[in-house]
RONULO-959335 format. One record per residue (C-alpha): chain; z, x, y; residue in one letter. Coordinates in steps of 0.001 Angstrom, whole numbers. Example, Ala and Ser with C-alpha at 12.3 -4.5 7.8 and 13.67 -1.06 7.14 Angstrom:
2
A | 7800 | 12300 | -4500 | A .
A | 7140 | 13670 | -1060 | S .
# end
This chain:
475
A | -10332 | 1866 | 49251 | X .
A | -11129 | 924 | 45939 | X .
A | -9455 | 3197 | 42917 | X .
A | -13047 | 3991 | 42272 | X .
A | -12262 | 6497 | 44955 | X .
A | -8806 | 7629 | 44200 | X .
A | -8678 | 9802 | 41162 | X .
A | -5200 | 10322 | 42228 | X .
A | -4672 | 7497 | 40439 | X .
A | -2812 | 8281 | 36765 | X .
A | -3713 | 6593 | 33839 | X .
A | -2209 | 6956 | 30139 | X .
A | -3451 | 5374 | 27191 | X .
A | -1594 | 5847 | 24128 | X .
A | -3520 | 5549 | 20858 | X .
A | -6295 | 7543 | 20035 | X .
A | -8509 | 5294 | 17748 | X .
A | -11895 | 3826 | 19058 | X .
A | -9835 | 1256 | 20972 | X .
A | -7904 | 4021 | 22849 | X .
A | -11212 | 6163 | 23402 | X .
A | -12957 | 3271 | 24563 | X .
A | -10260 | 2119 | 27191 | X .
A | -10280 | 6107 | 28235 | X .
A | -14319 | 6300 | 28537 | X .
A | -14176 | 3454 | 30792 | X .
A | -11244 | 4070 | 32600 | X .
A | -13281 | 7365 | 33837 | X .
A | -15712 | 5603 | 34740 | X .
A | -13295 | 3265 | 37175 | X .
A | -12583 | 7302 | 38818 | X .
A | -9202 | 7401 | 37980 | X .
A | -7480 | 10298 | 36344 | X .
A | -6897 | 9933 | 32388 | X .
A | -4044 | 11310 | 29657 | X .
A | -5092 | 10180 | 26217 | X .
A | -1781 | 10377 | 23652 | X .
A | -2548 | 10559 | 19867 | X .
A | 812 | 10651 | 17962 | X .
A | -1233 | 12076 | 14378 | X .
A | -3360 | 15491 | 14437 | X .
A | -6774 | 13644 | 14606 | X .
A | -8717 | 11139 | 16959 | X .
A | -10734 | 8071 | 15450 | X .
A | -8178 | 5535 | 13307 | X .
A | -9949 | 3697 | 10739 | X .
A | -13101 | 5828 | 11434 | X .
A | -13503 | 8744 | 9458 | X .
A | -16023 | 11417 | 8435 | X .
A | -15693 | 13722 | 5870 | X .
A | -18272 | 15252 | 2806 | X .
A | -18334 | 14646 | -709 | X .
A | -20641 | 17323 | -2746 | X .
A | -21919 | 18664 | 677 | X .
A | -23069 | 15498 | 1629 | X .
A | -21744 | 13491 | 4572 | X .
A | -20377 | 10307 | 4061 | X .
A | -17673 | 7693 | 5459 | X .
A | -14274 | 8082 | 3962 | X .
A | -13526 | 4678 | 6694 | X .
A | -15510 | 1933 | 8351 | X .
A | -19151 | 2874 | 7443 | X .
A | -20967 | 285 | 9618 | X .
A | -20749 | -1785 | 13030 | X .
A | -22213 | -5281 | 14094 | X .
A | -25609 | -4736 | 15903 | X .
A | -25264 | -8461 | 17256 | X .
A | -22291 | -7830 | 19548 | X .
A | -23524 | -4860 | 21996 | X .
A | -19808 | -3073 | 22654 | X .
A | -19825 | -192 | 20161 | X .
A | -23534 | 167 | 20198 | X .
A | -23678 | 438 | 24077 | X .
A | -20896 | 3351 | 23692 | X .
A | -22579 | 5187 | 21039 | X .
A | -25586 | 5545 | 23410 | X .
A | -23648 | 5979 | 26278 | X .
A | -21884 | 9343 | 24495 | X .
A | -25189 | 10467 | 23266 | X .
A | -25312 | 8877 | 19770 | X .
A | -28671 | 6636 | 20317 | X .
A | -30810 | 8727 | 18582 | X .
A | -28715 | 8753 | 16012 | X .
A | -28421 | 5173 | 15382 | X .
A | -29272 | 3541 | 12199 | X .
A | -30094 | 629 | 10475 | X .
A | -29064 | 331 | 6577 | X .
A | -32044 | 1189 | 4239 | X .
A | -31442 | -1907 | 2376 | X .
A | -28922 | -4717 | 3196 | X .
A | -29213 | -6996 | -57 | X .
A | -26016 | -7108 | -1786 | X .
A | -24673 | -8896 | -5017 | X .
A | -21606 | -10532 | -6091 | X .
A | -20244 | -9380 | -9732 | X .
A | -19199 | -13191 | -10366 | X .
A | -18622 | -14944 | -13694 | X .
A | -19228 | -11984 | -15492 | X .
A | -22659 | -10618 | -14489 | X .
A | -24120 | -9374 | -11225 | X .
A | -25539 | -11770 | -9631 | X .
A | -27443 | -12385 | -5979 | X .
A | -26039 | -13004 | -2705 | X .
A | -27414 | -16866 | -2087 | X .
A | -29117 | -16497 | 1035 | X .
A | -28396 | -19441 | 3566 | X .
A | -24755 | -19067 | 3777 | X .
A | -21834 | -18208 | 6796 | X .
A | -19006 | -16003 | 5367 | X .
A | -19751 | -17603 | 1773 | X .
A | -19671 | -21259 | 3237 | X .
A | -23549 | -22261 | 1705 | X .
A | -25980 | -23894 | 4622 | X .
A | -28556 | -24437 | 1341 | X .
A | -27614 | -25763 | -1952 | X .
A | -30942 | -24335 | -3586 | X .
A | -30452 | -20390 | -3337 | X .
A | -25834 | -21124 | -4375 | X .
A | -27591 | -22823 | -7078 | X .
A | -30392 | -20383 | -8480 | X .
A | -27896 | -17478 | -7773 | X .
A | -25321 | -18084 | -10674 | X .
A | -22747 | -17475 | -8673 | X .
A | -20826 | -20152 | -9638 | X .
A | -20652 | -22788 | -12468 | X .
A | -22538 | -26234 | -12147 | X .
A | -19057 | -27962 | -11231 | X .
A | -18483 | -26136 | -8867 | X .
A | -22346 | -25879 | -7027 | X .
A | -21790 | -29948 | -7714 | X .
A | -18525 | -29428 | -6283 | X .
A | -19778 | -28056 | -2827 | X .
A | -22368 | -30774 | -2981 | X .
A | -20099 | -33475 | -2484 | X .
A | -19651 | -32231 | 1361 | X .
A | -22590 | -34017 | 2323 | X .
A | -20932 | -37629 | 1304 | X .
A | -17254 | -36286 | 2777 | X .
A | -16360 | -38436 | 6493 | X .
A | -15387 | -34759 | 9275 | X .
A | -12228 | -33469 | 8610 | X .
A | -10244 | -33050 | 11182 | X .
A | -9027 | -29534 | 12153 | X .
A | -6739 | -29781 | 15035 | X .
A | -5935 | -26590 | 16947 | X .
A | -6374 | -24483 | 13822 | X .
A | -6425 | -24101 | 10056 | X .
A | -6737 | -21948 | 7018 | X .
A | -10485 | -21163 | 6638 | X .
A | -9684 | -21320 | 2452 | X .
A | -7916 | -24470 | 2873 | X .
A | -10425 | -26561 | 4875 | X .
A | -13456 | -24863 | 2773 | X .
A | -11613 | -25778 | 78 | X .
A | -10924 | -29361 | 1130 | X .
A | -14588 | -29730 | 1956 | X .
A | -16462 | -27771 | -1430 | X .
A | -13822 | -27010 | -3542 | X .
A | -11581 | -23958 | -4543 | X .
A | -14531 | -21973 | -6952 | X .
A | -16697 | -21780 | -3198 | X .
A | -14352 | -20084 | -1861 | X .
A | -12600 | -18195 | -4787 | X .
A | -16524 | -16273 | -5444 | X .
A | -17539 | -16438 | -2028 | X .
A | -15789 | -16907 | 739 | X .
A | -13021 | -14580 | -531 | X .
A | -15080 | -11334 | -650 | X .
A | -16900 | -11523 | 1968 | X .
A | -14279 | -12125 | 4126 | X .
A | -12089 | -10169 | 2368 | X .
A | -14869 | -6983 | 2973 | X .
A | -13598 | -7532 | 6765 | X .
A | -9776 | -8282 | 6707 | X .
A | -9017 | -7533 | 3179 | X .
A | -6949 | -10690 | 3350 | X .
A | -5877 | -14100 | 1732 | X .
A | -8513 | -16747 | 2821 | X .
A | -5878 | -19479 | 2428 | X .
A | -3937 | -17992 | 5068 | X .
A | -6359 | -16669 | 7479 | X .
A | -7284 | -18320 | 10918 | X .
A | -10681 | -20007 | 10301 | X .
A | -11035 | -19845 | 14311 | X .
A | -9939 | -16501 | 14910 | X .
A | -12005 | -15098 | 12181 | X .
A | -15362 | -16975 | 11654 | X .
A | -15206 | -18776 | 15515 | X .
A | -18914 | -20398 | 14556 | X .
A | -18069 | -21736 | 11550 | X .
A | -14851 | -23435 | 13556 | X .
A | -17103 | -25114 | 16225 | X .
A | -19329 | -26680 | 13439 | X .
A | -16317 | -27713 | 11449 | X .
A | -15216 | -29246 | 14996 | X .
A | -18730 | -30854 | 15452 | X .
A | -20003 | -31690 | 12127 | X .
A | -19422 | -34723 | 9846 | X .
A | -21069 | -32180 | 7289 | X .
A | -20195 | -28743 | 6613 | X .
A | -23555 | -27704 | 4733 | X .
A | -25190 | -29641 | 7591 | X .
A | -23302 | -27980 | 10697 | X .
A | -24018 | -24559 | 8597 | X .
A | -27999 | -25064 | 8136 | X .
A | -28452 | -26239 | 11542 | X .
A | -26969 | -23053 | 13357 | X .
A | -29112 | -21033 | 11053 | X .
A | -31953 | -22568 | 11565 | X .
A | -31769 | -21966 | 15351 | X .
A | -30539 | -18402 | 15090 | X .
A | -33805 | -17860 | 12593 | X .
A | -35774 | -17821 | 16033 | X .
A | -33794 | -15319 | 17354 | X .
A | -33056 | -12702 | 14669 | X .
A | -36579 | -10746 | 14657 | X .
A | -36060 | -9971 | 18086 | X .
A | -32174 | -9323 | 17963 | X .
A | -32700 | -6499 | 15806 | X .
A | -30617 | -5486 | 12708 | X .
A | -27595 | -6915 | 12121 | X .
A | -25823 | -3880 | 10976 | X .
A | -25978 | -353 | 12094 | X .
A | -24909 | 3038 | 11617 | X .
A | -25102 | 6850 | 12702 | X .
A | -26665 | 9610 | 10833 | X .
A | -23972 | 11712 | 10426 | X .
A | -21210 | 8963 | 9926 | X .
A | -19663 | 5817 | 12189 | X .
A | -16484 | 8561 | 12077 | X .
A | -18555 | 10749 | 13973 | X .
A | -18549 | 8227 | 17100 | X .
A | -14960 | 8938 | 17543 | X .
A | -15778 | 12851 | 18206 | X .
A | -18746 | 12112 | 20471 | X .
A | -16136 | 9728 | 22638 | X .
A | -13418 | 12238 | 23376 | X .
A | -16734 | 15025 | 23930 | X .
A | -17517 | 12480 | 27300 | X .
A | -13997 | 11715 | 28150 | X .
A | -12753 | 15369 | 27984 | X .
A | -16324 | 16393 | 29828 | X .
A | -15675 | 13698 | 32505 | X .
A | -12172 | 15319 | 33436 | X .
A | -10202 | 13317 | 30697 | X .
A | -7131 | 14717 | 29084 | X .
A | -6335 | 14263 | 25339 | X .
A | -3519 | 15511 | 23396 | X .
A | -3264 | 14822 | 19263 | X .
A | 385 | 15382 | 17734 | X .
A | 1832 | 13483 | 20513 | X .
A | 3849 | 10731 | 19700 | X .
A | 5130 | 8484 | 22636 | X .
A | 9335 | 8209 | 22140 | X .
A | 9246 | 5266 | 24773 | X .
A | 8261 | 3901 | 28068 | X .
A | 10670 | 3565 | 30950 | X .
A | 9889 | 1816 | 34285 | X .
A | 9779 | 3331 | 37507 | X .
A | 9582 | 2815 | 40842 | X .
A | 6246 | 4155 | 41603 | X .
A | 5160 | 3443 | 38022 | X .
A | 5817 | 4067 | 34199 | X .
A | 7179 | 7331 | 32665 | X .
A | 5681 | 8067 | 28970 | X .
A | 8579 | 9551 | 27467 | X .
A | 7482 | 12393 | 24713 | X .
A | 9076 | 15179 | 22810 | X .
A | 10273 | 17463 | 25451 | X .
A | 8420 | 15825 | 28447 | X .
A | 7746 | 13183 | 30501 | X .
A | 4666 | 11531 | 31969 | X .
A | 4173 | 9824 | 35122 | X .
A | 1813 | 7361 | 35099 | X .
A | 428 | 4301 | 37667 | X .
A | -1086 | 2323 | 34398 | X .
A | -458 | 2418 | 30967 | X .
A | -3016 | 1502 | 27874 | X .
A | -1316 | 378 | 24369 | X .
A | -4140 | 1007 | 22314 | X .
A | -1571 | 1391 | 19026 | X .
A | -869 | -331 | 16237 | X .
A | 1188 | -4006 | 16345 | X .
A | 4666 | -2017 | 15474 | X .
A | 4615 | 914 | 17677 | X .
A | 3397 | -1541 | 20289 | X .
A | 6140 | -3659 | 19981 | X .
A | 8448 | -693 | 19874 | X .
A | 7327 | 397 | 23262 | X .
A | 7293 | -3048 | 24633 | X .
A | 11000 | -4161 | 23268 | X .
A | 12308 | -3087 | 26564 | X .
A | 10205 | -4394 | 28951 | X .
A | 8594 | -8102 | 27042 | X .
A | 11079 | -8728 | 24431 | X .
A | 8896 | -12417 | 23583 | X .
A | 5796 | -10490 | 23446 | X .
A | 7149 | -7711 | 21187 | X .
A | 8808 | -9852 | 18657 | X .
A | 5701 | -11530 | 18337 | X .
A | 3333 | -8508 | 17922 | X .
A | 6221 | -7445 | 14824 | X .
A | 5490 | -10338 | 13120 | X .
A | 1675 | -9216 | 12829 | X .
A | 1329 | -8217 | 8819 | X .
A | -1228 | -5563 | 7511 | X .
A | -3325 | -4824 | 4920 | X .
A | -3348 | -1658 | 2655 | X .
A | -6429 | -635 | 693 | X .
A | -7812 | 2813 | -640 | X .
A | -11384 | 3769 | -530 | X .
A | -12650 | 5838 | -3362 | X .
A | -15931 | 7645 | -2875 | X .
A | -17552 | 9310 | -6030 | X .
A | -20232 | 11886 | -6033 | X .
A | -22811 | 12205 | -9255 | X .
A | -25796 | 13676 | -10011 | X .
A | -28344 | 11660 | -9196 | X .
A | -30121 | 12010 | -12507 | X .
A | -27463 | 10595 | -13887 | X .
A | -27516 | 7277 | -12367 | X .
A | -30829 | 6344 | -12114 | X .
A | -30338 | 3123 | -13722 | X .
A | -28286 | 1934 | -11120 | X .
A | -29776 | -1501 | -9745 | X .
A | -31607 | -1738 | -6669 | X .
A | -29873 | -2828 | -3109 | X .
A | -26996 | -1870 | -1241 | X .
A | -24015 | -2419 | -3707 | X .
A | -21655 | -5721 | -4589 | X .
A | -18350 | -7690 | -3943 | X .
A | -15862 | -8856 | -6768 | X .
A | -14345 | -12130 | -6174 | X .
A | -10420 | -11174 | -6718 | X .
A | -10196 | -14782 | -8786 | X .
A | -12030 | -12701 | -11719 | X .
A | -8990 | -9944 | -11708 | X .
A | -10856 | -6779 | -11334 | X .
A | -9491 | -3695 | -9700 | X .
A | -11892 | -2964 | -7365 | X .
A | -13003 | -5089 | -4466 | X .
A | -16555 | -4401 | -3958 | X .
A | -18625 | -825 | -4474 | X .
A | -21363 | -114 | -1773 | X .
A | -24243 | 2115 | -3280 | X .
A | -24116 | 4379 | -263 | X .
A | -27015 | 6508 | -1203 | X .
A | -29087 | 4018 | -1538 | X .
A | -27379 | 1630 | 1800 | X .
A | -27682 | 4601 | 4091 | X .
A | -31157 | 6763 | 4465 | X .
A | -29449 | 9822 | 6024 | X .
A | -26850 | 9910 | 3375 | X .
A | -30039 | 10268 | 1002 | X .
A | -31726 | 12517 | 3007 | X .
A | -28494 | 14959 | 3187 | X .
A | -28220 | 15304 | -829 | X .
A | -31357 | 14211 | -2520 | X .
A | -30097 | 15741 | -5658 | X .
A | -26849 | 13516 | -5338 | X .
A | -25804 | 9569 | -5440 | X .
A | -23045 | 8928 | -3305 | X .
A | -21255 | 5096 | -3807 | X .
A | -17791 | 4090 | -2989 | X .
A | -15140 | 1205 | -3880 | X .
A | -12013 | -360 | -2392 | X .
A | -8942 | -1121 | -3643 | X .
A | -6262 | -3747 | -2838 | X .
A | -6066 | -6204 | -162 | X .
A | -3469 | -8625 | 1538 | X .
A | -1152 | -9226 | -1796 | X .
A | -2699 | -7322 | -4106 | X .
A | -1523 | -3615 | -3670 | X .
A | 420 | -2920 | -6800 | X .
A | -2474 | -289 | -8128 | X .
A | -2072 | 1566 | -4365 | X .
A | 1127 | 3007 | -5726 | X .
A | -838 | 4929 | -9091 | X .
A | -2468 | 8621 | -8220 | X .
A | -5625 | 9111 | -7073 | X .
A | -7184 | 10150 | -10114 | X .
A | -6158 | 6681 | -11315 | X .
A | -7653 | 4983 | -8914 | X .
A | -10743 | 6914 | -10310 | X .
A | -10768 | 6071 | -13479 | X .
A | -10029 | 2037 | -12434 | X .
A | -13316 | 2468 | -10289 | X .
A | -15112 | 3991 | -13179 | X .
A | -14442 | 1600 | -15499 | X .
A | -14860 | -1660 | -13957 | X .
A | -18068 | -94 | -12538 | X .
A | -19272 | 808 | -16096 | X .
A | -18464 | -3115 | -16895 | X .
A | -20397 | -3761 | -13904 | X .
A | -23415 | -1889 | -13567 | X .
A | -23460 | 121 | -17248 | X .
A | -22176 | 3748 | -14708 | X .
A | -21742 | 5682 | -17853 | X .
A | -22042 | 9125 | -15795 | X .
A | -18881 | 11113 | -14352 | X .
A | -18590 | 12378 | -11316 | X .
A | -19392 | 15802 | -9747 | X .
A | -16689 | 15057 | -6932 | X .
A | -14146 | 12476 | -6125 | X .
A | -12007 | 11827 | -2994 | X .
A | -9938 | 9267 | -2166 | X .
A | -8898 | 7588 | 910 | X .
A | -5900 | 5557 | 1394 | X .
A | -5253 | 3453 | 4684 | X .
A | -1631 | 2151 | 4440 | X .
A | -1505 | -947 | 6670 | X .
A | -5145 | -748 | 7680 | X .
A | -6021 | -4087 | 8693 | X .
A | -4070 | -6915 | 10657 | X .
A | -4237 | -10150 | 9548 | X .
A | -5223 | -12526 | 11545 | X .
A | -2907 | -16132 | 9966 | X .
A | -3173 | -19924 | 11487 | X .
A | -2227 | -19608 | 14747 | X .
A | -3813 | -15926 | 15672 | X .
A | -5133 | -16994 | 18657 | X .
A | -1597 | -18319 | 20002 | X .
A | 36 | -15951 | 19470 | X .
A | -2462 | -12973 | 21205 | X .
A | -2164 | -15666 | 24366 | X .
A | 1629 | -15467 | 24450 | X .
A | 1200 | -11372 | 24047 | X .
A | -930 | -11169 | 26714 | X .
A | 803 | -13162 | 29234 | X .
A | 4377 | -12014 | 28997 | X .
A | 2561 | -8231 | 29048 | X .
A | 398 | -9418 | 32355 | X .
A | 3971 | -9385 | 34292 | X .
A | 4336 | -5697 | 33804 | X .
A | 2387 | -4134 | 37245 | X .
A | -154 | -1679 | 35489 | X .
A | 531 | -2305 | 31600 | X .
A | -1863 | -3672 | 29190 | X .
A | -2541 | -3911 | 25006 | X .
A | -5644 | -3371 | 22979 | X .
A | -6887 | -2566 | 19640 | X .
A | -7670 | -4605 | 16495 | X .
A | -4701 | -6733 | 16630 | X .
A | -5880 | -9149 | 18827 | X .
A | -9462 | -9806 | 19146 | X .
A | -11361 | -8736 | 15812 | X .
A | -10721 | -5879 | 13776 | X .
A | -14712 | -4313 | 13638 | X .
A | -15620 | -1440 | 15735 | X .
A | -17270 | -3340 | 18401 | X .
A | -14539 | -6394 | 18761 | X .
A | -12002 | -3043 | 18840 | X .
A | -14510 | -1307 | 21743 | X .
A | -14427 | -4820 | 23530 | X .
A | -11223 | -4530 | 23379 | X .
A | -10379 | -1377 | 25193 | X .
A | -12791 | -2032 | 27923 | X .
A | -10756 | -5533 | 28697 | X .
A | -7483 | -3713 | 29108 | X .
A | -8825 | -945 | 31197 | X .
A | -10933 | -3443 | 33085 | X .
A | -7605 | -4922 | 33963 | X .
A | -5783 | -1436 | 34868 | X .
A | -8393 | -1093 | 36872 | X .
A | -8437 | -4433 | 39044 | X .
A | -4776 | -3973 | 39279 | X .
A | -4623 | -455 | 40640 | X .
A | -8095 | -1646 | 43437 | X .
A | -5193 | -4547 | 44440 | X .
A | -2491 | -2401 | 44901 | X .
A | -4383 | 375 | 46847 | X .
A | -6274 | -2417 | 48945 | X .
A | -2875 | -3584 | 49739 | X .
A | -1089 | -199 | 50402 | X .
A | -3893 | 133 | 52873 | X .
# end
């Protein structure tokens, strides 16, 4: 009897962000009865939805990859799909060298397939376009098991590549260091070619040029939901709780003991039993509930670092900016000591945002990354008036806003160092001895919404080939 066919069967996943909800959705699916644990008062994690001037917006992740299928497969799955949505416009610009300039088109994560467009863009000096030239006459560098993705760009083009590009685009997904993040746990294409390629501009072009074929029909890159990505998270628990599931919020998990016919989920004034458990929580709560059980694997998951950022979205009258430039907004290179990271013009990104307040303009920036979170400390309305000046300096934004709110995600974003993908091996093998236990979320295999979907459907993919053993061999 497969466990398909015995909802008897307990389940609890603990963590209610997308990673959690996703592990729950298809843990229902296996037929096997579900408790969903959220220690804070709301479901989603980094996904948020909120207003600002009556209009919806994104106070978290705004967007998800198109490419990989995961999160856009759930979103139809829980009724989303007609709500799914492209950007209006995806051309962004880089405030570099004191002007806003273009994004050079032909590039990987800021690492340039075409010297032409990192030329004509102004995006950085003539040293340092001649600079990233010289990587055609370079013999391969060797890059071993793994390396810094800053220090073999670097090695390879030179520091000003990576200081204006490489930095904030990458740093738009990890808010991180570049010189300490895993070049193949975070850009896994761009460490194949730098395994491959005598040339880096050569190994960059040529994967282009064959994914060129393949991009009209592959769709948009990007997408999002009318209404929010933080509305996905909402949508999730709808179909778990409608498929039988159980979810409680303001339930934080005090520990996890073993059992005999099990694992009890030890909370404030009761206890669970459970045949499988899900960690879909952050690297330090996980390790928490692990010390007992996988002492290796939880000293390793405290070791994981996070970022902290703040997001702060300003509402104006859209009169008032109409001499905003075209596209969907820009990313500041940190090297040039600005406050904010990048500003996305999400009226102008988003078509149901405009649709929801014609009357308004809606944009948004970020604030601090991996070593670089003095300012998170000031007040919000601080954080404001940083925004509106550099984005004065920026774009000319003379206007002030109508409404202001400001979003602060202490420890956001793991970092993914050299040696990432080690140590997520290690994790997962010392927690693959514990009968019916198993870790997700956006510590371990990418931190965007469909890497963290992925994710949750891997451990409860697991749970549920353990628990079809173990009733196969009760029978």
């Amino acid at each position: 009897m497969s466990a398909a066919h015995t909802p008897s069967r307990h389940v609890v996943v603990i963590g209610g962000g997308i990673s959690g909800l996703a592990a729950a959705h298809r843990l229902l699916a296996g037929g096997v009865r579900v408790t969903l644990l959220e220690a804070s008062g709301r479901l989603g994690g980094k996904l948020l939805a909120g207003r600002i001037a009556d209009v919806p917006v994104d106070l978290g992740a705004e967007s998800m990859l198109a490419r990989r299928p995961e999160a856009v497969e759930l979103a139809r799955a829980v009724g989303l799909g007609d709500r799914l949505q492209p950007p209006a416009t995806a051309t962004a610009g880089i405030w570099s060298r004191g002007g806003l300039r273009p994004m050079p088109k032909g590039h990987m994560m800021g690492v340039p397939g075409d010297l032409a467009p990192l030329a004509a863009s102004g995006v950085l000096s003539d040293e340092g376009v001649a600079r990233v030239a010289r990587d055609a006459e370079l013999p391969r560098t060797e890059v071993g098991d793994d390396v810094a993705i800053g220090e073999y760009v670097a090695g390879r083009m030179g520091r000003e590549v990576v200081d204006r590009l490489v930095e904030p685009l990458l740093g738009g997904v990890y808010a991180g260091d570049p010189y300490r993040i895993s070049l193949r746990a975070a850009v896994p294409q761009l460490f194949e070619i730098a395994r491959t390629h005598r040339s880096l501009i050569e190994g960059v072009r040529e994967f282009q040029e064959r994914a060129a074929g393949r991009q009209t029909a592959a769709g948009p890159v990007f997408m999002g939901v009318d209404g929010g990505i933080g509305t996905l998270p909402g949508a999730v628990a709808d179909a778990v709780r409608a498929a039988g599931g159980e979810i409680l919020t303001n339930a934080p998990v005090a520990g996890l003991e073993r059992g005999p016919e099990g694992w009890r989920v030890v909370l404030d004034g009761r206890t669970l039993t459970a045949d499988a458990v899900v960690l879909a929580t952050p690297a330090s709560p996980t390790a928490r509930l692990l010390a007992p059980h996988a002492r290796a694997a939880a000293d390793d998951l405290a070791s994981v670092e996070y970022a902290s950022m703040a997001l702060v979205t300003l509402a104006f009258r859209r009169r008032d900016v109409a001499g905003l430039p075209a596209g969907s907004g820009f990313l500041v290179p940190p090297v040039d000591g600005r406050k904010i990271k990048a500003s996305t013009f999400a009226s102008q990104k988003w078509g149901w945002i405009a649709d929801a307040g014609p009357d308004v303009f809606v944009l948004r920036t970020s604030i601090g990354r991996f070593g670089d979170e003095e300012d998170l400390g000031r007040e919000d309305a601080e954080l404001v008036a940083l925004s509106l000046a550099d984005l004065g300096e920026a774009v000319g934004l003379a206007a002030s806003p109508v409404e202001s709110v400001v979003t602060r995600w202490d420890g956001g974003l793991p970092q993914y160092p050299v040696g990432h993908l080690a140590r997520v091996a290690r994790v997962r093998e010392h927690v693959a001895r514990l009968p019916g236990l198993r870790v997700c979320g956006a510590a371990y295999d990418g931190v965007g919404i469909p890497a963290c979907v992925s994710s949750g459907r891997r451990a409860a993919d697991e749970v549920l080939e353990t628990l079809t053993r173990d009733t196969a061999g009760d029978e």
